[in-house]
N, C-alpha and C positions, 0 to 999 in steps of 0.2 A: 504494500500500500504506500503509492506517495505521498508525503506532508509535504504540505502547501506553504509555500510561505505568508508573512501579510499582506507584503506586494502580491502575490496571487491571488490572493483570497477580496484584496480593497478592487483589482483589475476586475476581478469576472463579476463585483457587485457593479462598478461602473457599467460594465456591459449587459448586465441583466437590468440596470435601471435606462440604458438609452435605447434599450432594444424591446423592453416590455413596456414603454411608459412615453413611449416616443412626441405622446401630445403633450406630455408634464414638460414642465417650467423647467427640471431638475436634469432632462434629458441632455440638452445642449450644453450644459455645467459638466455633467459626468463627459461627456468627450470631451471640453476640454480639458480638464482633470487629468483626464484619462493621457491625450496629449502632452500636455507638459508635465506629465511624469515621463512618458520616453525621452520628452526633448533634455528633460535637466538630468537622466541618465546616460546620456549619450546616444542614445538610440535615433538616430535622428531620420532614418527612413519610416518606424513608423509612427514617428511623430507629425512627419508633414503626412503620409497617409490619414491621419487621425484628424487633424487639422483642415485636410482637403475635402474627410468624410461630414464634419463641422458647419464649411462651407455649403458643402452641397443637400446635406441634407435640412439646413435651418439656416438660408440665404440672407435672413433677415432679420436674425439675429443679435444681440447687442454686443454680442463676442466676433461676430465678421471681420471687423477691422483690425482686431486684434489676432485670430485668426489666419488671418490672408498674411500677417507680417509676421508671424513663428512658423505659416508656413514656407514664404521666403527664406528666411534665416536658416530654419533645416534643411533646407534645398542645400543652401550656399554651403552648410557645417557639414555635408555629404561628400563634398571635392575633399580628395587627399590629397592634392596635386599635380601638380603638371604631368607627372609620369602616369597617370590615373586616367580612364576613361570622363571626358568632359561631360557627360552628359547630366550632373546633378549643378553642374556652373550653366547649363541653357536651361536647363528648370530655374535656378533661380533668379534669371536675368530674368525669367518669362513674369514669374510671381513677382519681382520688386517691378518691372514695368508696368505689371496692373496696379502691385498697391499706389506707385505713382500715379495713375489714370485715375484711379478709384478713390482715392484721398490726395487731392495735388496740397491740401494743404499742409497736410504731414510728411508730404513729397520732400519739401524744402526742412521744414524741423527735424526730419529723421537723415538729414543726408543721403539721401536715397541715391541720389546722380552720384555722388561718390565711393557710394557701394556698385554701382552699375560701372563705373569707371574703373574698380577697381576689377570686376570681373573681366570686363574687358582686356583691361592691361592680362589679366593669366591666362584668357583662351588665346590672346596673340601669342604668349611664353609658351604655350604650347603649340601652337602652330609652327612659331621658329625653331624648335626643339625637335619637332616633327621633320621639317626642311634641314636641320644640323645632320641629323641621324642618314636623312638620306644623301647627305652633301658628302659625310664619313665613309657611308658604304659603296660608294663611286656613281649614286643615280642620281646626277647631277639634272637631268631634265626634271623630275620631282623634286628637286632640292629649292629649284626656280622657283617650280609652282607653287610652293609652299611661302617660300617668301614674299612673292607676290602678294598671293592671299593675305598674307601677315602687311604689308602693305597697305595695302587696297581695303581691307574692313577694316582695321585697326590704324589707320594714320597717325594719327598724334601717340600711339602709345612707344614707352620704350623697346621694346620688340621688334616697331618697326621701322627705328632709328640703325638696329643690327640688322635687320632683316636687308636692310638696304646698301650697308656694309658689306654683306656676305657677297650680295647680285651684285657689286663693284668690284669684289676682289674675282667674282668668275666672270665677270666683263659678261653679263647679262643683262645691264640697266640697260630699259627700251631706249633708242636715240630719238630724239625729237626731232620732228622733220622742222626743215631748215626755215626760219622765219617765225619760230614760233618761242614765247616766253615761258618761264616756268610756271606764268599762272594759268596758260591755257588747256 
């Protein structure tokens, strides 16, 4: 027989009160409950799960807004790094672009542009990382396209300050045709 712990035993009353009681006042509390216990454990996939289940099931909620921004945060507390599959940094660019839409006025109070900024700045680190690797391995036409790319969506970031470093030293930078400025 297994013994339960408290955390098990406090989990499955939250989920027996949002799941049996779903018109009650006390449903949309227990998920988030329920949520920022996985987020402040570290568990942060099923916390933005929990978060997203929050959303969707009680749109209207007076926890929404609170909500949409822990589940941003666990999106972003998902990336382990550049060496790591990106796709929990385009989840959370996606969630902090709506809470910007969805609240512009906590847009600006919560920094939001520079949490987006900073996302930005590591999927370009990764894209150049990506173009290093293939530069190292001798597949220098992907090594291009990658910098490029790093380039091209990422301008202003550090990344693709090197990025364009890299296309310089393999004499890749496009030439611009004759007559024309660098701002055209």
């Amino acid at each position: 027989m297994r013994i339960l712990s408290g955390e098990d035993v406090a989990l499955s009353i939250l989920d027996e009160i949002s799941a049996g009681y779903p018109e009650d006042a006390a449903a949309p509390l227990a998920i988030k409950t329920k949520a920022d216990y996985y987020f402040r454990t570290g568990d942060h996939a099923l916390a933005e799960l929990e978060y997203a289940r929050l959303l969707r099931d009680y749109p209207n909620n007076r926890y929404g807004q609170y909500a949409l921004r822990r589940s941003a945060d666990a999106a972003l507390a998902g990336f382990h790094g550049i060496e790591y599959d990106e796709a929990a940094l385009i989840e959370a660019e996606e969630r902090f672009n709506d809470y910007g839409l969805q609240y512009p006025s906590a847009r600006d109070r919560e920094e939001v542009d520079v949490i987006l900024d900073g996302i930005g700045e590591s999927r370009a680190a990764k894209e150049l990382a990506i173009g290093s690797y293939y530069e190292r391995t001798g597949h220098l036409t992907s090594a291009v396209f990658y910098y490029r790319l790093v380039e091209n969506e990422w301008p202003d970031s550090v990344a693709a300050v090197q990025a364009t470093r890299r296309l310089e030293l393999l004499g890749a930078l496009e030439q611009k045709p004759a007559g024309t400025s660098e701002g055209e």
